[in-house]
N, C-alpha and C positions, 0 to 999 in steps of 0.2 A: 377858393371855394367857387364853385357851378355856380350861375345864376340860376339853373333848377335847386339847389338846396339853400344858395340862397331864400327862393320864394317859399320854401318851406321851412326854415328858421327864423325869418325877418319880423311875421306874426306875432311868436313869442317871447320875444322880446317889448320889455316898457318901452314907450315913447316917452325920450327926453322931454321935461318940463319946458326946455326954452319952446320946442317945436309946437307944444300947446300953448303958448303965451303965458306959460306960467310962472315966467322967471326965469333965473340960472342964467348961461351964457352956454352959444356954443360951444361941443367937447370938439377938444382939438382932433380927433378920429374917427370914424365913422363907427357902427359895432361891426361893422363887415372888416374892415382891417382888425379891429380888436379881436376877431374871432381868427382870421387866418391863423395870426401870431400863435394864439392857446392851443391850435391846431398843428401848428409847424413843433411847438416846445413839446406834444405829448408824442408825435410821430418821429423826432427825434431824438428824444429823450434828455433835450440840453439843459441845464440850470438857465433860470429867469435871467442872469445877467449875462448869459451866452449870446442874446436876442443878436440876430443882424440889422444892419439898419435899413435895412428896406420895410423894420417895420417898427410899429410905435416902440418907443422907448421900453424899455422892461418894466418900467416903474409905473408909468400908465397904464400896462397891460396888467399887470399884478394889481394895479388899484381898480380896475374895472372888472374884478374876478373878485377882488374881498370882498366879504358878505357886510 
């Protein structure tokens, strides 16, 4: 992902609770790796446990996609 659609994605997204002192702990990804990943599996077409490792676990990325 560009740092231009970065800065027009990045808005729409909640702010993690830890970042507000809200509690919770650090997510071990940022949502900008979380997004490549959803991005790389739909331009692919690969099943979630296809994932390469240059990026979050499959099982992170699939949990930060459940509703």
């Amino acid at each position: 992902m560009s740092d231009a659609e970065w800065a027009e994605v990045r808005p729409l997204l909640p702010t993690p609770a830890w970042l507000e002192k809200k509690g919770g702990r650090p997510e071990g990804y940022c949502h900008r790796q979380m997004l490549d990943a959803i991005r790389y599996l739909v331009a692919g077409g690969i099943p979630w446990r296809a994932m390469p490792v240059d990026f979050p676990h499959w099982a992170r990325v699939y949990a930060f996609c459940a509703p």
